[in-house]
N, C-alpha and C positions, 0 to 999 in steps of 0.2 A: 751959842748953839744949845737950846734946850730940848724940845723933840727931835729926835732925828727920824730921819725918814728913807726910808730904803724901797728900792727899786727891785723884783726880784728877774734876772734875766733867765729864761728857762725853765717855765713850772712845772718841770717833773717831781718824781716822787721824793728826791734828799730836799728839794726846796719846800714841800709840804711839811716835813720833820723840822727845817729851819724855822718855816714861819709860823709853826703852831709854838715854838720854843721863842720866840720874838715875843710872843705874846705873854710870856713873863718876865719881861724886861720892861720897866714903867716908864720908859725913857724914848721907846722906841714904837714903829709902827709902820705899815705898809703903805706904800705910796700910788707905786705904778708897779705892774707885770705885763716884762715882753716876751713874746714866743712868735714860732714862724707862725701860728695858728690862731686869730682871734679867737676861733671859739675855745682851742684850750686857755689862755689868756682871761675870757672869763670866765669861763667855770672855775678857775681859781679864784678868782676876784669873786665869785660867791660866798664866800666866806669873810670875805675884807670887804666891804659894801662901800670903804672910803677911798679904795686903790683902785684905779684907773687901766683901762687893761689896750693894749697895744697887739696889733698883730705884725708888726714891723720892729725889729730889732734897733733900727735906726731911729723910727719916730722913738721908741722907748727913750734910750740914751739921749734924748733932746731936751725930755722930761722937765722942765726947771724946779718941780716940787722934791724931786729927787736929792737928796745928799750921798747914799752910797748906793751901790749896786752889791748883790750878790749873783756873783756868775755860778749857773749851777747846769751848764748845757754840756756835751759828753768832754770826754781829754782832750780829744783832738782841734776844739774849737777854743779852748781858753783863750790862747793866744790873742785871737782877732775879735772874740768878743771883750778881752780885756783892753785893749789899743783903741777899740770903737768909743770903749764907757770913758777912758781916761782922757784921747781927745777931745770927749763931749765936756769934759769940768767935772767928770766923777770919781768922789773915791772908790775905792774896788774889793772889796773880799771875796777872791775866785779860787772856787775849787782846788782839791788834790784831783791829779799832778796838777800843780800849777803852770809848766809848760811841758810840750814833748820833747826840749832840747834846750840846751842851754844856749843858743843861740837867738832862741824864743823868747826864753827867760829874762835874758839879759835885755834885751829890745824893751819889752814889760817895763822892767823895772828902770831902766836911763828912761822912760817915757814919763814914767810917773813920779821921777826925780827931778824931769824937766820942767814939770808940770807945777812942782809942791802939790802932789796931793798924794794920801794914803793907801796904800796897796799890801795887799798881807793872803798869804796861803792861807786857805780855811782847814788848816791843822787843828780840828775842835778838843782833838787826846790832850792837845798842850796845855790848856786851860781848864780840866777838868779837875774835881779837889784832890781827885788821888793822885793825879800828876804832881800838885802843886806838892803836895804832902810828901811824898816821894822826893821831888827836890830837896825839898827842905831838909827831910831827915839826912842824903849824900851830904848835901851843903854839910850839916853837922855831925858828920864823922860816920856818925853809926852803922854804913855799912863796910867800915874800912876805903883803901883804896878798892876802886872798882873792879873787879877783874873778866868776869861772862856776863853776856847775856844770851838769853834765850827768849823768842821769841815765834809766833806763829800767826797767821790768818787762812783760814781753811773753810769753803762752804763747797756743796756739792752742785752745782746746776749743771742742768741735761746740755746737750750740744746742741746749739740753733745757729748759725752763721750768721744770720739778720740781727742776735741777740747783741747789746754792747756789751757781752763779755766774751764774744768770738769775734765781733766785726772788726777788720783790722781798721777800719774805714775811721771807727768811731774809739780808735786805742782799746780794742779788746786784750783783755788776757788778764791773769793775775798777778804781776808785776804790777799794773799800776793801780788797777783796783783795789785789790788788799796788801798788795807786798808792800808800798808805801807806808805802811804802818809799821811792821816790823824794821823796815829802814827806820823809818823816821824815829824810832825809839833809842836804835841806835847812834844814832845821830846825834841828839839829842843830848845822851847821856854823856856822851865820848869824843861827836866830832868827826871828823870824815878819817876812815880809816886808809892805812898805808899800805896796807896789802886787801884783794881781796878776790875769792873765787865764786863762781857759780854756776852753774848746769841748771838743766829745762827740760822738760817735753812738750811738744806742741801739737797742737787741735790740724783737723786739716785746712782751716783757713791762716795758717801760722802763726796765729797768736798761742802765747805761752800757756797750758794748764795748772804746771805743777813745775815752780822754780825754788830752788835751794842757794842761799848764798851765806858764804864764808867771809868772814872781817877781823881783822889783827890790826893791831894798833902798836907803836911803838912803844909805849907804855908796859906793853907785855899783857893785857887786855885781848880780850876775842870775842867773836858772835857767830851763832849759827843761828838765823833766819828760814823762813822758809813760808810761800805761800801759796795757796793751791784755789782753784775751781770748781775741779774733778772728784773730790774727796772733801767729805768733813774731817777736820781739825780740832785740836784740844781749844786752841785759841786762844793761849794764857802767855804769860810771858815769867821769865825770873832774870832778876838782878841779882849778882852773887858779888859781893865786897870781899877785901882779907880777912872780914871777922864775922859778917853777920851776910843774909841775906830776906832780899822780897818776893814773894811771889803773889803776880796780879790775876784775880780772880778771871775766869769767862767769863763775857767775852773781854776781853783784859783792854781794848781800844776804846770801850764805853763803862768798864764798872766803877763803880760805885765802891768799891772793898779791894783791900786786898792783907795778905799776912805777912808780916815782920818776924822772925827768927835769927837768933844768932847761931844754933847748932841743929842740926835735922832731929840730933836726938832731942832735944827739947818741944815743948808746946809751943806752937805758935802764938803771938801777939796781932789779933785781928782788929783791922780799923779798919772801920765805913764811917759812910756820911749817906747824910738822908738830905737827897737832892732832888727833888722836881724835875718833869720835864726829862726829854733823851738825851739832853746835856748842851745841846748848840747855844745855850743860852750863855756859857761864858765867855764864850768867843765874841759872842753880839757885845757883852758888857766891855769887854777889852778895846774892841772897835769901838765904839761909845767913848770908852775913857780916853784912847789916843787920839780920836776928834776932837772932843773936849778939850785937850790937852794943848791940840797944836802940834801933833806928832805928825808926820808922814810912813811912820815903819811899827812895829811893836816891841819892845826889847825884849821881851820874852820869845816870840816868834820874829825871830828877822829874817829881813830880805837876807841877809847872809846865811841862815840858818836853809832857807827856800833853795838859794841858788847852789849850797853843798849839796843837800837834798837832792838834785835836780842833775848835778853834779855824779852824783853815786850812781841814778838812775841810766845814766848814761855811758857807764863804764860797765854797768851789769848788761844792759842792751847789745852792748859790743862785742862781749865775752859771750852770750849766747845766741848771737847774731839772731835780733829781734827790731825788725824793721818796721817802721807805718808809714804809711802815705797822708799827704799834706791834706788838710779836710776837705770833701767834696762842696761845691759851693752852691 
């Protein structure tokens, strides 16, 4: 496999950020886009004059010039459009949340196990240099054993009930919108915690506005997360170690920088990276290499890492009694 060629399902507005970021990947290229909507379908395809535009979700996924899909349609449909593309012979990189439940989840991924073929959350943070770097430095001691973190995502939108960040219909709320980041950092770093609390308030169509969640680890490690709708947020995060600590610049899920200190009283130690592009482009490279490869999973992002993930999301859902219904069809 030398070009690879991608499918995009859904051309809303994250799929526009993807595929203008595809376009600094020399490996890669637009194939076909499907929507319930030929003409949005092409009006995307005006800008890719070689991809092929579909107004049928099904005809898409039939596609034979296709090698992967990117599902990029609301929460509540991953599920069924991931099951569609991976029955069809495709690989898959579908949005956060990757399912609404782990009963969804798991169905997903024994599908695409059954299959051999590749499936991975589009966790874009994992792959971005400051992540990596971050890694690396825990990997190498520097900030001691791990102990807090702190973490946020906070934007302010007005209340609309048709909006998907109110409609329950389409997983409104900021739990899966933004909170998933602050999880997922957690996660990440640590691992699915052993204890953990959280509280909410919620819109009048029930979806969450502004949830706050608590994590202990047996390690003797903690998090306090927190994500909102209804309010702007700092949006940074800090890693704090036995000896040293990171703090990730705003908006901390996309930057580019962040600063290394061992004592508050001291100066900070600031690293960036001069990176091109809103950043989806290392995710497309990842996908790329484990095709290449012969992978079915990413070891950096795994299906194990997805389904804790997914996992957490559904013990925080219980604890704030945060319900959705199955997607309208």
């Amino acid at each position: 496999m030398t070009n690879i060629k991608w499918g995009i399902l859904a051309p809303g507005n994250i799929a526009g950020k993807f595929a203008k970021d595809l376009e600094l990947v020399a490996d890669g290229e637009i194939a076909a886009v499907g929507s319930r909507s030929i003409e949005r379908a092409e009006a995307f395809c005006k800008d890719y004059p070689n991809a092929k535009a579909y107004g049928s979700y099904e005809a898409f996924a039939e596609d034979p010039d296709v090698d992967v899909v990117y599902i990029a349609s609301p929460h509540t449909y991953h599920y069924q459009h991931t099951l569609l593309c991976l029955k069809a012979g495709k690989h898959v990189l579908v949005e956060k949340p990757f399912a609404m439940d782990k009963a969804e989840a798991e169905e997903m991924i024994n599908l695409a196990k059954e299959k051999e073929l590749f499936l991975m959350e589009a966790f874009w943070t994992r792959f971005l240099p400051v992540t990596e770097r971050i890694l690396k430095d825990i990997a190498a001691g520097k900030l001691g054993a791990l102990k807090y973190i702190q973490a946020d995502f906070g934007f302010n939108a007005a209340f609309n009930p048709n909006s998907r960040l109110y409609d329950m219909n389409l997983g409104g709320g900021a739990l899966l919108d933004v909170g998933v980041y602050p999880i997922f950092l957690a996660n990440l770093l640590l691992g699915k915690p052993n204890e953990l609390k959280a509280m909410t308030t919620k819109s009048p169509t029930g979806s969450d506005t502004a949830t706050s969640i608590l994590m202990n680890w047996e390690s003797g490690a903690s998090a306090m997360l927190s994500c909102s709708v209804n309010t702007d947020t700092p949006t940074e995060a800090l890693i704090c170690g036995s000896s040293s600590l990171i703090r990730i610049h705003s908006r901390w899920h996309e930057s580019k920088s962040f600063e290394f200190r061992r004592h508050f009283s001291e100066a900070p130690e600031h690293i960036a990276f001069d990176d091109p592009g809103k950043g989806y482009k290392h995710e497309i490279i990842e996908v790329h290499n484990c095709l290449k490869s012969g992978l079915t999973e990413s070891n950096k992002w795994s299906l194990k890492h997805t389904l804790d993930q997914v996992e957490i999301l559904d013990e925080i859902r219980e604890i704030i009694e945060l319900q959705y219904p199955k997607p309208l069809s």
